[in-house]
C-alpha positions in Angstrom: -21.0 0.0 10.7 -18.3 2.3 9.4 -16.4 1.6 6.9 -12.4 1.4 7.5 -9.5 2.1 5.6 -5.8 0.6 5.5 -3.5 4.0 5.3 -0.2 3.8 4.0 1.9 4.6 7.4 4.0 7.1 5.3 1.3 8.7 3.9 0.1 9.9 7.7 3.8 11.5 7.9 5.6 8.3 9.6 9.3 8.1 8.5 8.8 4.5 7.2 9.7 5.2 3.4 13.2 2.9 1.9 14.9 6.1 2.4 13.5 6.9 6.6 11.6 10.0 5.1 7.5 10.1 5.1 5.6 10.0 1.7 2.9 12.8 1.6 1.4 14.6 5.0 -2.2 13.6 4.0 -3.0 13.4 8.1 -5.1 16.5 7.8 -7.4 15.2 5.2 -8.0 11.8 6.7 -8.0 13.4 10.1 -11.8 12.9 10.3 -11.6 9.5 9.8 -9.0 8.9 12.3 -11.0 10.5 15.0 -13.3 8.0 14.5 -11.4 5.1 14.4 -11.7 4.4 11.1 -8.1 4.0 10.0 -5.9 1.1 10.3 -2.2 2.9 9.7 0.1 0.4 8.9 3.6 -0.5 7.2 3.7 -4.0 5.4 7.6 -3.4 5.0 8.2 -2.6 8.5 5.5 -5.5 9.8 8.2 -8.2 7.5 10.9 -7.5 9.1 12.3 -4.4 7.2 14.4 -1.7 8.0 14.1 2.0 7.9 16.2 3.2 6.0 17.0 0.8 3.3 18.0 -0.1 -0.4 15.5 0.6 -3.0 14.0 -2.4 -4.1 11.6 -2.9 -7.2 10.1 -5.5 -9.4 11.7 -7.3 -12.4 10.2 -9.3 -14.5 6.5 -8.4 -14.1 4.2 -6.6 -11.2 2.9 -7.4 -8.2 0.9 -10.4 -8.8 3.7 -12.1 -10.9 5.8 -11.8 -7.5 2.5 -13.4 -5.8 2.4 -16.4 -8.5 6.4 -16.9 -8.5 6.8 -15.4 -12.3 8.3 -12.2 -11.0 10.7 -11.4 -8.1 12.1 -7.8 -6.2 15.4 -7.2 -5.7 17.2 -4.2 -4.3 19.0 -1.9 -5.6 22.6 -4.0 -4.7 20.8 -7.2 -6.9 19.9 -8.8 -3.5 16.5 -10.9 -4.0 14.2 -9.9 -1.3 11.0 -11.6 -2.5 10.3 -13.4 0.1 10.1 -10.2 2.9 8.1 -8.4 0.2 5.7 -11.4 -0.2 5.5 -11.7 3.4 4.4 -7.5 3.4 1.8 -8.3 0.9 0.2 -11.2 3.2 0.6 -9.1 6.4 -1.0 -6.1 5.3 -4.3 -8.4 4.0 -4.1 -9.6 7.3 -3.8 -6.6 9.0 -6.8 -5.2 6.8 -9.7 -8.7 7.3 -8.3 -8.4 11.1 -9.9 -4.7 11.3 -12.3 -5.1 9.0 -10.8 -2.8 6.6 -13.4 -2.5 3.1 -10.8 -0.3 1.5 -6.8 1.0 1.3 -4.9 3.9 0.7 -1.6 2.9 -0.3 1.8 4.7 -1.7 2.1 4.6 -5.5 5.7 3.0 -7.0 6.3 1.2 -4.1 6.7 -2.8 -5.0 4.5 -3.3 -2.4 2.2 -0.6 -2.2 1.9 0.4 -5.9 -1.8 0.8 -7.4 -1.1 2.6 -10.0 2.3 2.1 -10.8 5.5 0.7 -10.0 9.0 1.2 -11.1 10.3 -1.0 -14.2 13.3 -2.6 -12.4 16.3 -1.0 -14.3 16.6 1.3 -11.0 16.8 4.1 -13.4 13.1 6.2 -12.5 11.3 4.4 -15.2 7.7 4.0 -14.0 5.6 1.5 -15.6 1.9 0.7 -15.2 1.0 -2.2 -12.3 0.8 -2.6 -9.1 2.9 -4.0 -6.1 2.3 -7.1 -4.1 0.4 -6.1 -1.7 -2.3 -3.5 -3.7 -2.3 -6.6 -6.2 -3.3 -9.2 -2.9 -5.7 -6.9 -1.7 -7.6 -6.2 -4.9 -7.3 -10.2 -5.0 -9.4 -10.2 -1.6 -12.0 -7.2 -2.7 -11.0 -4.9 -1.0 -10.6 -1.6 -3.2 -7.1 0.3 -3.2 -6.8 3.6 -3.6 -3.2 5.8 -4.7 -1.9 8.5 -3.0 -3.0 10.4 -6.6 -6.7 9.4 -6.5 -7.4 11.3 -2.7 -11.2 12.7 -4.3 -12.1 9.5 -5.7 -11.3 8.1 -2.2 -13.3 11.0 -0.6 -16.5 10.6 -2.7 -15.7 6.5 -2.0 -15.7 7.3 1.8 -18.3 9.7 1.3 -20.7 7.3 -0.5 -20.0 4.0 2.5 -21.3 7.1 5.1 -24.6 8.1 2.9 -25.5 4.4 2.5 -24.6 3.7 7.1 -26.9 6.9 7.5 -29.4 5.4 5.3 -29.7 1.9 7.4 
């Protein structure tokens, strides 16, 4: 069987992003995989109930699985608490990824729900700091491996590896 992905909607040029613009055109790359079937494009944001555009909205207090466990919260950038839609993002998009089977995800670094890698520090002010957002954290939680926009040839040689070992059966 082959493996799937969960994409980042933004990252396949959708205008989904806080601000209504897309995140990185990476459509050509994955295009083989979409041909297939094998990618399950999705939005956690826009599945809770969030708009396009909207404020920016970031973590204080801790990352992603510190919002999970209630040590944390988001806010946007007007000090509005929106933890609860963000929490809601994190546990749609693991749904979204068990419902399709989904091994692995490509996701949108920074973002408080999307972040792998790295997520901004809160202060609104461009300060990156290493973690991840709710929804990388909730995946990783549920083994399935995340992947940043930044790692695109560890991905590859991921997706790469999952079609050797399918060939091999």
């Amino acid at each position: 069987m082959k493996s799937k992905l969960l994409v980042s909607a933004c990252l396949m040029g959708f205008q989904v992003r806080y601000n209504g613009s897309e995140k990185a055109q990476l459509a050509a790359t994955l295009s083989r995989w979409q041909q297939t079937g094998q990618l399950v494009i999705h939005c956690p944001e826009l599945a809770a109930g969030l708009s396009t555009p909207r404020l920016p909205a970031e973590i204080v207090g801790g990352a992603g699985g510190d919002v999970l466990a209630g040590r944390a919260r988001i806010v946007e950038s007007d000090g509005r608490d929106v933890t609860g839609h963000y929490q809601l993002a994190a546990w749609l998009a693991l749904s979204a990824a068990r419902e399709a089977g989904c091994q692995a995800a490509l996701l949108t670094d920074g973002s408080p729900t999307c972040g792998s890698q790295f997520v901004y520090d809160g202060s609104f002010r461009g300060r990156r700091k290493a973690g991840a957002g709710v929804a990388a954290d909730l995946l990783r939680a549920h083994g399935i491996t995340v992947f940043s926009d930044g790692q695109i040839p560890q991905l590859l040689a991921w997706m790469a590896q999952r079609e050797q070992d399918d060939d091999s059966m």
